[in-house]
N, C-alpha and C positions, 0 to 999 in steps of 0.2 A: 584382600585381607578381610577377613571374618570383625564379627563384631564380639569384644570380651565383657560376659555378664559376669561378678563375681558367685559364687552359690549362695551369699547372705544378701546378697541384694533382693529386691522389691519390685519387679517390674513388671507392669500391669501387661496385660495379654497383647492389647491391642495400641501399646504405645509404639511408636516408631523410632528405631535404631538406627542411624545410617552407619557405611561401610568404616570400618577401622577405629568404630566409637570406643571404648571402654565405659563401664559400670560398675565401679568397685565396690568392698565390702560396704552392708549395711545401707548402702544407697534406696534411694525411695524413687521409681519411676511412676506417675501416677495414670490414671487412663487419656487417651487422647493427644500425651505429650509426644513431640517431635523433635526429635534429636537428631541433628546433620551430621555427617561423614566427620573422622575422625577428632572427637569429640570428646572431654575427659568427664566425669560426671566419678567428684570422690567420694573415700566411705566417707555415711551418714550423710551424704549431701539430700538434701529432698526437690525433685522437680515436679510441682505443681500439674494439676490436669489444665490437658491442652497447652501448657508451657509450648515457647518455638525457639528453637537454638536452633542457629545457621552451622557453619562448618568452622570446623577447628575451634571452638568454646572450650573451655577451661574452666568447670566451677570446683571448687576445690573443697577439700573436707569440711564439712557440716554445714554448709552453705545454706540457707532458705531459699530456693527460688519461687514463687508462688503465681499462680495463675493471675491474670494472664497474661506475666510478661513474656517480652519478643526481645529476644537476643537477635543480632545481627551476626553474621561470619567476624571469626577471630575475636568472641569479648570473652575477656578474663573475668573470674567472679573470684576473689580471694575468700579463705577461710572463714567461714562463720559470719559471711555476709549476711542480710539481709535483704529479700525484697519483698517490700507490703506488699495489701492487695486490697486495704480497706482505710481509707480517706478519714475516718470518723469510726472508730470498731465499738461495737460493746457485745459483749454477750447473751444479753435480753433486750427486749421491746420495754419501751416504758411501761408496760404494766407489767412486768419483768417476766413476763412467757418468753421461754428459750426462743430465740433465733434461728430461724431456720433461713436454708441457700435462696428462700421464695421473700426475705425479709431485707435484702440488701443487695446491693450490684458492685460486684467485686472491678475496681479496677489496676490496671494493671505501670508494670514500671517497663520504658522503654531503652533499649540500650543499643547504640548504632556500632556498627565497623569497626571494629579495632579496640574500643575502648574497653579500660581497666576499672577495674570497683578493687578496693586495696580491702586487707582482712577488715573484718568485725566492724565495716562501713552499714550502715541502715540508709537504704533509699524509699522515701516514702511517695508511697503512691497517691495522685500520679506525676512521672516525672520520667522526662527524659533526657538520657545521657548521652552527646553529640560523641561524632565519630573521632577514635583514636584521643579521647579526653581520660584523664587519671581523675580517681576519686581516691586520696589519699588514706590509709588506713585510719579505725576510727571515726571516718566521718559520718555526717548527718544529713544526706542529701534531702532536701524539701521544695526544692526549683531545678527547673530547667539547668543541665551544664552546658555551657557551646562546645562547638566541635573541637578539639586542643585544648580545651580550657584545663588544667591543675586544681582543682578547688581541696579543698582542708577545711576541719573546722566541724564545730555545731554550731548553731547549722553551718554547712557547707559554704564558703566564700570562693571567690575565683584567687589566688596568690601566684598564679603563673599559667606561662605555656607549656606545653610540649608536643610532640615533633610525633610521628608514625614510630621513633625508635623507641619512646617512653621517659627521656630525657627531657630534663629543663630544660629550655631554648635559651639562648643568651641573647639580648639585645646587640644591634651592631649596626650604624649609621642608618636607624628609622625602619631596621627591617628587623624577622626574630633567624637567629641563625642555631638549626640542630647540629651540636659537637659530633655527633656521631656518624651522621651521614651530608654534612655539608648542607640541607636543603633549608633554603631560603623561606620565609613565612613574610606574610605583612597582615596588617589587621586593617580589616576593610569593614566600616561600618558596625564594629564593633568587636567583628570575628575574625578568627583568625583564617586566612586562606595562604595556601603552596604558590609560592611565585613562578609561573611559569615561565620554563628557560628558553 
């Protein structure tokens, strides 16, 4: 399966496409960025130079993704996310001579395996989002998520677990139990880990 560029999209010569990606209208691919195997990238979404998206990613219509975050295999970015890339922004130096790329060091937003950003969430860099954790739409990510963690809010609070399926977990005699696929969780040392069967 070929890779699908729309004809209004944007993408730099030497960015990299992997197999069965798509590129929809309006889309911005910037130079350096790396995009894995079947991969959705919507209109007007913008992916950042050097951006790194694993396989199967999901950013979804007008998305900001910005240099230099690292997506993992399987992360969703909902609608009109945001991800910084500047800790402290301003546009001039304090004697207010424009800012140039030699005047700041862009850092970047991390995001593991599986994990979800819901629409019109801002994650501010830097920060990273643990594996198969929900960032509920709207929110204001400014710390660290754990892996499973549900967080909500401005800023972003933890208000739950959830499970690989995206579901709330229900508590059930001291352990978390996903409704959707039966699998067991306990929280060890803060986090939440799969009970091995």
């Amino acid at each position: 399966m070929g890779v699908r560029i729309a004809q209004s999209a944007d993408v730099a010569p030497d960015a990299s496409i992997g197999e069965g990606s798509s590129i929809w209208h309006l889309a911005q691919v910037r130079e350096g960025a790396d995009i894995g195997n079947d991969c959705v990238v919507g209109r007007g979404a913008y992916i950042g130079s050097g951006v790194r998206m694993g396989n199967g990613c999901k950013v979804q219509n007008y998305a900001l993704v910005y240099e230099p975050a690292d997506l993992a295999d399987g992360v969703f970015i909902g609608p009109a996310v945001v991800l910084t890339n500047d800790h402290f922004p301003r546009a001039v130096n304090p004697d207010l001579t424009p800012k140039s790329a030699h005047d700041w060091q862009p850092v970047g937003v991390t995001i593991e395996q599986g994990a979800a950003i819901g629409a019109r969430s801002v994650c501010v860099a830097p920060v990273r989002i643990g594996a198969w954790a929900t960032v509920a739409a709207g929110s204001v990510v400014t710390k660290d998520v754990p892996p499973f963690a549900l967080v909500a809010g401005v800023p972003a609070r933890r208000i739950g677990w959830v499970g690989k399926a995206g579901v709330p977990l229900r508590e059930e005699a001291g352990q978390w139990v996903c409704p959707v696929s039966e699998v067991r969780y306990e929280v060890v040392e803060g986090d939440l880990r799969e009970v091995a069967k």
